[in-house]
Every structure is written in C-alpha cells, then in structure tokens.
N, C-alpha and C positions, 0 to 999 in steps of 0.2 A: 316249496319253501315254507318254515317255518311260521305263524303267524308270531306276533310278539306277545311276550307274556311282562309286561310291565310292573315291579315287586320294586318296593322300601325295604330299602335293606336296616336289617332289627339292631344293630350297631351302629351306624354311620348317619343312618336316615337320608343316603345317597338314594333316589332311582335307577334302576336298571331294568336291562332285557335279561330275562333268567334265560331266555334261549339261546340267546348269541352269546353267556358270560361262557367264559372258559372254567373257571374255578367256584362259582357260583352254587351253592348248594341250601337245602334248609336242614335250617339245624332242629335236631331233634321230628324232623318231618312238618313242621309249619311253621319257622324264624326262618324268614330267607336272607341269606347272607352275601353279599355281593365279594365281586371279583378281589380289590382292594383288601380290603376285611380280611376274609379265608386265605389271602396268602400272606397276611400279618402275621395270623392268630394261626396259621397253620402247624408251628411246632406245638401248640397244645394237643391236636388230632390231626396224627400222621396218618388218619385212614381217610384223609378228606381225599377223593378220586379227581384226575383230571381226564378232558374227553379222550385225549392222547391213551392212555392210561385204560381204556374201558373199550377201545376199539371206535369210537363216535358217538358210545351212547352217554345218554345224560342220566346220570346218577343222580340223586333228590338226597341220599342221604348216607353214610359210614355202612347200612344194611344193605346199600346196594339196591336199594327201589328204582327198580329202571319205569323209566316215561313211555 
C-alpha cells in the first residue's frame, strides 16, 4: 500500500492524497493539481493522463514521468 503523499493543490488550495487522486497530476512538474481542478481545466490539456488510461501507473506530468 501506498503511503500518503499529502499536496495543496496550486488552484483551489483544496488538500489531497496525490496517490489515491485519480486525475491528480503536477503541472509543469511541481504545481500539483488536484482531482477537481484537472477535470475542470481539462479541455485546456487533452494530454492530462488518467491511471485507467496508463495501465495503473501514476503519471506526474503531460511527458509522461512515471513515479
């Protein structure tokens, strides 16, 4: 199991678990963007991945930086 990685998300200033979000990713590689947020703002960047989408891995960023 995961441990928790606890992140402010850079738009909402909501908290969350980056390991349990689904949609969750940092923008640009260090603005982490909560669940909420990235499926708002998601028609701006259509390459935002979900775990569905990558096989279970957690993608960090649009380059594909796998965790």
């Amino acid at each position: 199991m995961a441990e928790e990685k606890i992140e402010t998300c850079f738009i909402c200033g909501k908290k969350f678990d980056m390991n349990k979000a689904e949609l969750a990713y940092y923008r640009n590689g260090q603005f982490p963007i909560c669940d909420f947020c990235a499926d708002f703002y998601r028609f701006y960047n259509e390459e935002i991945p979900t775990r569905k989408e990558n096989n279970g891995e957690k993608i960090l960023n649009y380059k594909n930086i796998k965790v």
